[in-house]
Every structure is written in structure tokens, then in C-alpha cells.
TORBA-895797 format. One record per residue (C-alpha): residue number from 1; residue in one letter; y, x, z. Coordinates in steps of 0.2 Angstrom, whole numbers, m for minus. Last residue first. Example, Ala and Ser with C-alpha at 12.3 -4.5 7.8 and 13.67 -1.06 7.14 Angstrom:
2
<2 "S" <m5 68 36>>
<1 "A" <m22 62 39>>
This chain:
328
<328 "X" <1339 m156 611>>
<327 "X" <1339 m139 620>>
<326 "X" <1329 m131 604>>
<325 "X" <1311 m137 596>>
<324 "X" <1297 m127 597>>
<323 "X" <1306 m115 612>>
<322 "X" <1310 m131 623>>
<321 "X" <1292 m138 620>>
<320 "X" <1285 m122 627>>
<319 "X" <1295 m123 642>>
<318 "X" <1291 m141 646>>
<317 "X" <1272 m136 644>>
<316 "X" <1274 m120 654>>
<315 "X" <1286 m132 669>>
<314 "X" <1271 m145 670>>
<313 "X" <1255 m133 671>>
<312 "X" <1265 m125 686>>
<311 "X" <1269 m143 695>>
<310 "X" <1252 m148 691>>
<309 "X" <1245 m131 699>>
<308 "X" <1256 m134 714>>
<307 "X" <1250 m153 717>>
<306 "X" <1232 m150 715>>
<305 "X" <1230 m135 726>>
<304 "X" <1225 m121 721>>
<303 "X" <1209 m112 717>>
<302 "X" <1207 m118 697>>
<301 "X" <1193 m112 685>>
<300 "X" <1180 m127 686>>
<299 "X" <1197 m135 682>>
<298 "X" <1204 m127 667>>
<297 "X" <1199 m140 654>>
<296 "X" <1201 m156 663>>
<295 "X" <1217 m149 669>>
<294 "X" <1223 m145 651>>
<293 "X" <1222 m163 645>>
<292 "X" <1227 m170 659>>
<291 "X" <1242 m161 658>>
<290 "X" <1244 m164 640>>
<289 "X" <1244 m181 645>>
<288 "X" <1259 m179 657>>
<287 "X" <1271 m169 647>>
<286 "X" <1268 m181 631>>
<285 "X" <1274 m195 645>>
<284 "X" <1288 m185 651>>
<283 "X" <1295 m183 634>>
<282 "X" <1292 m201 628>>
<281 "X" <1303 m204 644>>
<280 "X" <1315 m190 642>>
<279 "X" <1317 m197 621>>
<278 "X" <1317 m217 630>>
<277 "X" <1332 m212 640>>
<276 "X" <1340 m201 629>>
<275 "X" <1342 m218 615>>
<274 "X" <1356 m211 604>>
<273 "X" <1353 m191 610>>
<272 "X" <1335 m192 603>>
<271 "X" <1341 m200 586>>
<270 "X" <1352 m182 584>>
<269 "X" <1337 m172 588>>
<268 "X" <1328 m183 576>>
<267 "X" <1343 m180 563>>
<266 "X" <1344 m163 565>>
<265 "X" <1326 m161 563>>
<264 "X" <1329 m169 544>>
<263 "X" <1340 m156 541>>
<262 "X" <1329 m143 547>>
<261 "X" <1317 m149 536>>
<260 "X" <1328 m153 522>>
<259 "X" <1333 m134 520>>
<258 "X" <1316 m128 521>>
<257 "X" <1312 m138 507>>
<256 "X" <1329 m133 496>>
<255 "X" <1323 m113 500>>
<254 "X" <1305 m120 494>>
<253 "X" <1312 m126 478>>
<252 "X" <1323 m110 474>>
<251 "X" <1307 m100 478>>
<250 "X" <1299 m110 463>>
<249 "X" <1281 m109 469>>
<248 "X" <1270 m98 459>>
<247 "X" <1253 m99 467>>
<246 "X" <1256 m118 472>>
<245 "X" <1242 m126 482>>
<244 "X" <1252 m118 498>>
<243 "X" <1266 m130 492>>
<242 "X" <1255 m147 491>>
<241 "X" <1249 m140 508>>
<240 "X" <1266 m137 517>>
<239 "X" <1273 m158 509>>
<238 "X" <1257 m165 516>>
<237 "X" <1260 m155 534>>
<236 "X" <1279 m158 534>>
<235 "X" <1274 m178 531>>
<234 "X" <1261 m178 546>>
<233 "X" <1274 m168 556>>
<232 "X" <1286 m181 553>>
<231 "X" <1279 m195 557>>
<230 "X" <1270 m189 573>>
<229 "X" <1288 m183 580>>
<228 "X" <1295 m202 575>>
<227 "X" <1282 m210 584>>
<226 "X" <1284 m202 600>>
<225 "X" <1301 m195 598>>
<224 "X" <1303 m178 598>>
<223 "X" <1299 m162 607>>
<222 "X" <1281 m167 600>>
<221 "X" <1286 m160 583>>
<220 "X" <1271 m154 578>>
<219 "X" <1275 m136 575>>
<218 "X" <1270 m126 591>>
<217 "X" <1264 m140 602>>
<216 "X" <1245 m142 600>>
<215 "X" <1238 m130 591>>
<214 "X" <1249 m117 596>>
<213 "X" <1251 m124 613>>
<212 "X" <1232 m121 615>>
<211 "X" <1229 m104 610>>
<210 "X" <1244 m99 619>>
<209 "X" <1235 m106 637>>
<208 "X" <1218 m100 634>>
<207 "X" <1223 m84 632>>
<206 "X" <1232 m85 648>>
<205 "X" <1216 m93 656>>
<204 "X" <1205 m79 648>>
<203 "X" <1214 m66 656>>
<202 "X" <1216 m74 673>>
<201 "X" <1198 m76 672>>
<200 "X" <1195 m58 665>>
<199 "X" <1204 m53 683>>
<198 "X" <1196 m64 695>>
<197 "X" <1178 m58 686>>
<196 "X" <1168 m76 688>>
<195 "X" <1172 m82 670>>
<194 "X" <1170 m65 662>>
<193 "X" <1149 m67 661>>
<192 "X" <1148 m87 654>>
<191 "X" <1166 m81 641>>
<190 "X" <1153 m67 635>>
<189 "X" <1138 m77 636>>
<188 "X" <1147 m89 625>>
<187 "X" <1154 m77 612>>
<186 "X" <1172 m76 609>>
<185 "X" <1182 m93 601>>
<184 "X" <1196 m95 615>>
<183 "X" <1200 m114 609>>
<182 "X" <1183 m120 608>>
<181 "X" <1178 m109 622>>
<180 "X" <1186 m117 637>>
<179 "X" <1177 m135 629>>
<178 "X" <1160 m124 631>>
<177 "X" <1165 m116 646>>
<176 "X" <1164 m135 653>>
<175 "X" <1148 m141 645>>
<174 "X" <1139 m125 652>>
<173 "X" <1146 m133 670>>
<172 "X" <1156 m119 681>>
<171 "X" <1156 m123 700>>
<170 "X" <1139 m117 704>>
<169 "X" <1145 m98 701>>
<168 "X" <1159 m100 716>>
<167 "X" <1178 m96 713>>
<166 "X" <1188 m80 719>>
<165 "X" <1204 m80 719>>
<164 "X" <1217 m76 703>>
<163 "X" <1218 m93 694>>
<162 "X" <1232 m100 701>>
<161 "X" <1244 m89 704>>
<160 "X" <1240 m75 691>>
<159 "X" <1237 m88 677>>
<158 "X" <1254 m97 680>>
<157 "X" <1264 m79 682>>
<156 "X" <1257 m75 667>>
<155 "X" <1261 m93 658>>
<154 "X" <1277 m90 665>>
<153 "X" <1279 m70 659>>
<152 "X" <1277 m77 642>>
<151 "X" <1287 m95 643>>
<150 "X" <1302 m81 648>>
<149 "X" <1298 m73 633>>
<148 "X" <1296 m83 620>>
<147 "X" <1315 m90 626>>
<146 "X" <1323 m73 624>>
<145 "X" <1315 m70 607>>
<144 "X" <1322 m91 601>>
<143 "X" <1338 m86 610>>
<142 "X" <1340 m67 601>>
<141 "X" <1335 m76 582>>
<140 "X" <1349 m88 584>>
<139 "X" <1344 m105 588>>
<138 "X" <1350 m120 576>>
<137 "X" <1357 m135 583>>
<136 "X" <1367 m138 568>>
<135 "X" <1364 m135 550>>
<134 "X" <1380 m131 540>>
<133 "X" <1371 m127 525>>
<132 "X" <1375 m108 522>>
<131 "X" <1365 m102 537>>
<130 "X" <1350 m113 533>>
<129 "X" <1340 m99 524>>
<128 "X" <1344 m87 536>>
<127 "X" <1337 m98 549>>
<126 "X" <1323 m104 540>>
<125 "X" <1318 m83 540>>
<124 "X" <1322 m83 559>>
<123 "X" <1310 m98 563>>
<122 "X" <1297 m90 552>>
<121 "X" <1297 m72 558>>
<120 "X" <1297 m81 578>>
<119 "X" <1282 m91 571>>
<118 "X" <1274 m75 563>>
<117 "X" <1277 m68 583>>
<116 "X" <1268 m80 589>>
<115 "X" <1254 m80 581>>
<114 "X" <1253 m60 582>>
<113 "X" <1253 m62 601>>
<112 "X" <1239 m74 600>>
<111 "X" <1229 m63 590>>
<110 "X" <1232 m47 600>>
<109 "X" <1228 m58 617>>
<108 "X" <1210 m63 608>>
<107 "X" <1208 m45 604>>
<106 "X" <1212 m40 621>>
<105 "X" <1198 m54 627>>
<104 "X" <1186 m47 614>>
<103 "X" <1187 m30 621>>
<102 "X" <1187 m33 638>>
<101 "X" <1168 m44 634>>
<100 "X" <1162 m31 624>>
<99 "X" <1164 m18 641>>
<98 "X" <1156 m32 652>>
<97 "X" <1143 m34 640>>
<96 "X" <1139 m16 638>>
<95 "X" <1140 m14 659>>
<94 "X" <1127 m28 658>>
<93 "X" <1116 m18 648>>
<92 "X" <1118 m2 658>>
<91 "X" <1113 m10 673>>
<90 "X" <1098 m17 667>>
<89 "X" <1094 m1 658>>
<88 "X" <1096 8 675>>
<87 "X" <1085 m8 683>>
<86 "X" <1071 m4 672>>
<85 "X" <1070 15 676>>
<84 "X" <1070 14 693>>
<83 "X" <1059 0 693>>
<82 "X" <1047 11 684>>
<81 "X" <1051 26 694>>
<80 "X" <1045 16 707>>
<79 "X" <1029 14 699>>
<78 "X" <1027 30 694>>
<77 "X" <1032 36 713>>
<76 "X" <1017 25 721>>
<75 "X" <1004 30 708>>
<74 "X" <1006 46 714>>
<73 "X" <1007 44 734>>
<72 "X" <991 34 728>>
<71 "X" <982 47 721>>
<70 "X" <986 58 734>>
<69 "X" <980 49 747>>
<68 "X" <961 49 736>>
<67 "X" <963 67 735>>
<66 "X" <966 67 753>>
<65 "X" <954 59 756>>
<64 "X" <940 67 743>>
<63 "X" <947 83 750>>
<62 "X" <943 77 770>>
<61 "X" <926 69 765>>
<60 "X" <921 85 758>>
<59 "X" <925 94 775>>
<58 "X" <915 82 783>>
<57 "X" <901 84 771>>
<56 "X" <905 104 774>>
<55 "X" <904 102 793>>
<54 "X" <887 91 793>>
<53 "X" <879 104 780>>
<52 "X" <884 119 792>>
<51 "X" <875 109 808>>
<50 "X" <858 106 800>>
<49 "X" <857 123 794>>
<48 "X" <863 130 811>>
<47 "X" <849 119 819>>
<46 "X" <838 123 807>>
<45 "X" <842 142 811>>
<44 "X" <839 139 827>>
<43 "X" <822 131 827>>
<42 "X" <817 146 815>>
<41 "X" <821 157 830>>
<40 "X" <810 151 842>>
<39 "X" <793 150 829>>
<38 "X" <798 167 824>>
<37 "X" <798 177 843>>
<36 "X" <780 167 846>>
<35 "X" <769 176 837>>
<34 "X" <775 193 838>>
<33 "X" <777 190 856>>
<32 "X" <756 187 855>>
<31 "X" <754 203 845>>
<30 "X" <763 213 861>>
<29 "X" <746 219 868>>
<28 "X" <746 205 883>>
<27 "X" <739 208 900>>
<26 "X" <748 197 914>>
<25 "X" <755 206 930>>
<24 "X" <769 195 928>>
<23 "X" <770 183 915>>
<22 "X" <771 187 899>>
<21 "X" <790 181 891>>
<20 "X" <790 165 879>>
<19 "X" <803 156 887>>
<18 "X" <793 143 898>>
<17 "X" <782 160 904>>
<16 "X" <767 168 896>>
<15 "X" <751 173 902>>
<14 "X" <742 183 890>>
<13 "X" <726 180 879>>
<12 "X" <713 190 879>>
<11 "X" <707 204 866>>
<10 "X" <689 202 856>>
<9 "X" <697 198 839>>
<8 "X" <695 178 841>>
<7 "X" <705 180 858>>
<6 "X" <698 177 875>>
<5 "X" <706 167 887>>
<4 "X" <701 172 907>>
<3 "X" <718 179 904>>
<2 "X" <722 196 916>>
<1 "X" <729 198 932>>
């Protein structure tokens, strides 16, 4: 069958199906197919066009996320590293501080011991000097060693029993480290830091402990009688001074000054044994106030009970009184 549409060159139109296909028994010369073949297949290609550019703004989208992911993963690790890096030098700080803070309390024990030892040196260099007068009451140089070092491993045992267990951090005042310090002399924050360590506490307290009695008991007479002790040590102090003054002291003069120091102990210790019962009570007395004294000072410090530590405190300050001034 042909078209009953004629072309602009003279030739008729063909019948074409939905797909572009003549229809049967249609005329066509092929130009029409030509025609139509190209229209279809541009359709598809803009299709494919339109399809590509999707997937690669998709795709782009993926890299710029996990670019962006990236990003932030790195950003993460810097700033940990940071805090990594700032609590290391933290740490390593505080280690310092703890190390300069062991240090300071050996040197504080190096001092004391070296105290006590130039007054063992100077209680057996009066000795020698006395030997030929007669004195009585007089330790030997083996006693007066012996006696330093029970009062030694009994202000040990003090610190270690009392003083060991843990305390809490709310317990210590800044006013009360602060009268700890003014007879240990280390750094504040060092003393602030070592305070809470059970072992630089009982460190600190036996320091602590032979600071004290050295200014306190060693060489003030306080094994005697109240008023009597005070007298004394006031004079020996005036008498010391005026000698220390003296570059070219007249060692005759100070061998005759040492000898009327133990002479004039003699006679206290003497006096003591007249009226014993007012000496043990002046005695008890002194022992009670210096236990104040020191329990104000040490309590933050302290785990114990009351009674025990007082009974502790009581047999180092008797002890030490013993060693300053004999078995009166």
C-alpha cells in the first residue's frame, strides 16, 4: 500500500510504525529511516550524558567526604597528641618536684645528724676537759653514744607508728604546714607535695622531731629546775657570746669556763635531788607543755589515737632530756 503523502521531491511518504519501522506493505526509499534513526539515538545519548554527570557529582561528593572525614580524623589526633604532650610534661614536672623534694628531706636528716653529732663532740671534749677536776655525774663518751641512739631509733619508731597511714588532703591547713616549716626550713610547695606521701610524712616528722629538741631542749638546761634551768642557760648564753666575740680566746680561760659549767650543773643536779619531788614535778610539767606544743604542730599529720600518740610524744621528750642532761 502506498502513502497518499506526497514528499517535496515527488516521492511519498511511508508508513512507519511506533518504532520507526515502515509498515507493512508500505512504500518507503529508505531516506525516511535516515531521518528518524538520528533523532532516536540522540535521546539516548542525552540520557547517557545526563546519567554520567549525575555519577561523577556523586562520585565528587564521596572524595569531598571523605576528604572532609579526613580532615577531622586529623584534626582529632593533633589535638590528642596535644593533651598527650601537655600531660607528659605534667608528669614529668611533678616527678621533678617529688625527686627535689627526697633530696631536701635527706639533706634536712644530714643536718640534723651533723647537729647531733658536734653536740656528742662537745659533750666528750668537756669531758676531757673535766677529767682532772673531780666533776661528778659525768657520762662517758660510750653512755652519752649509747643514749643518742636509743632516742634515735625512738623517734623512728614514733614517726613510723603514728605517722605512717594514709591521711586526707582536706586535713592539712596552709597555716599548719607553715608552723611544720619553720623548724624543717625546705620549700613550701615541697613540704605542701611531701605531706600526703606516708613515707616523706614520716620523714618529715622525724626531721621534724630533732629540729625541735635542738632548739628547744639540747642545751637549755630544761632537765632542771624551772627557774633555775632558765637562769642558767640565759647566763651560759651571755658568757658563749662574749667568748664567740673573742678571736683569740685564751684557751686556758675557756678550759676554766667549761670547767664551771659542769660544776655549776653539778650543783643543779645536786639541788634537784634536795627537793626531788618538786624537780619530777617541774619535770612533768615541762614534759606536758612541750607536748602541747608539738601535738599542735603535728596534728593534721597524726592517725592514731590521742592517748598512744601522747604516750609516744612523752617517752621521746623524756628521753631526750635524759641525754642533755645525765640520770639526775
Amino acid at each position: 500500500m502506498k502513502s497518499d503523502t506526497v514528499m517535496a521531491d515527488g516521492t511519498e511518504e511511508a508508513h512507519l510504525t511506533a518504532d520507526g519501522r515502515p509498515m507493512p506493505g508500505s512504500y518507503y526509499d529508505g531516506s525516511e529511516i535516515a531521518c528518524v534513526a538520528p533523532t532516536r539515538s540522540g535521546t539516548a545519548m542525552s540520557r547517557l550524558e545526563i546519567k554520567l554527570k549525575e555519577t561523577e557529582q556523586e562520585l565528587e561528593y564521596e572524595r569531598q567526604s571523605r576528604q572532609d572525614d579526613k580532615h577531622s580524623q586529623n584534626t582529632a589526633l593533633v589535638n590528642l597528641q596535644s593533651k598527650l604532650n601537655h600531660v607528659e610534661k605534667s608528669l614529668e614536672a611533678e616527678q621533678d618536684k617529688h625527686q627535689q623534694t627526697k633530696f631536701n628531706l635527706v639533706e634536712k636528716e644530714k643536718e640534723a645528724s651533723h647537729h647531733l653529732q658536734l653536740k656528742l663532740d662537745a659533750v666528750g671534749e668537756l669531758n676531757r676537759f673535766l677529767r682532772g677536776n673531780q666533776v661528778s655525774n659525768q657520762s662517758t663518751d660510750r653512755e652519752i653514744v649509747e643514749k643518742a641512739m636509743m632516742l634515735r631509733v625512738n623517734i623512728r619508731d614514733f614517726a613510723i607508728h603514728y605517722f605512717q597511714d594514709s591521711i586526707k588532703e582536706a586535713r592539712i591547713q596552709p597555716e599548719e604546714s607553715e608552723s611544720l616549716n619553720k623548724y624543717l626550713r625546705i620549700p613550701q610547695h615541697y613540704l605542701n607535695n611531701a605531706i600526703y606521701d606516708p613515707r616523706m610524712r614520716v620523714r618529715l616528722v622525724r626531721a621534724f622531731m630533732w629540729a625541735y629538741l635542738c632548739d628547744h631542749i639540747f642545751g637549755c638546761f630544761r632537765w632542771a629546775l624551772k627557774d633555775a634551768g632558765a637562769v642558767f642557760h640565759k647566763m651560759c648564753g651571755l658568757l658563749e657570746d662574749l667568748r664567740d666575740e673573742k678571736e683569740n680566746a685564751d684557751p686556758e680561760g675557756i678550759r676554766k669556763y667549761q670547767t664551771w659549767k659542769a660544776n655549776t650543773t653539778n650543783l643543779l643536779i645536786e639541788t634537784m635531788r634536795l627537793d626531788k619531788e618538786t624537780a619530777d614535778m617541774d619535770r612533768q610539767e615541762f614534759i606536758e607543755q612541750k607536748v602541747k606544743r608539738i601535738s599542735k604542730i603535728l596534728r593534721p599529720l597524726r592517725s592514731s589515737s590521742l592517748q598512744d600518740y601522747q604516750n609516744g610524744l612523752e617517752s621521746v621528750i623524756a628521753q631526750s632530756l635524759e641525754l642533755d642532761g645525765g640520770d639526775q
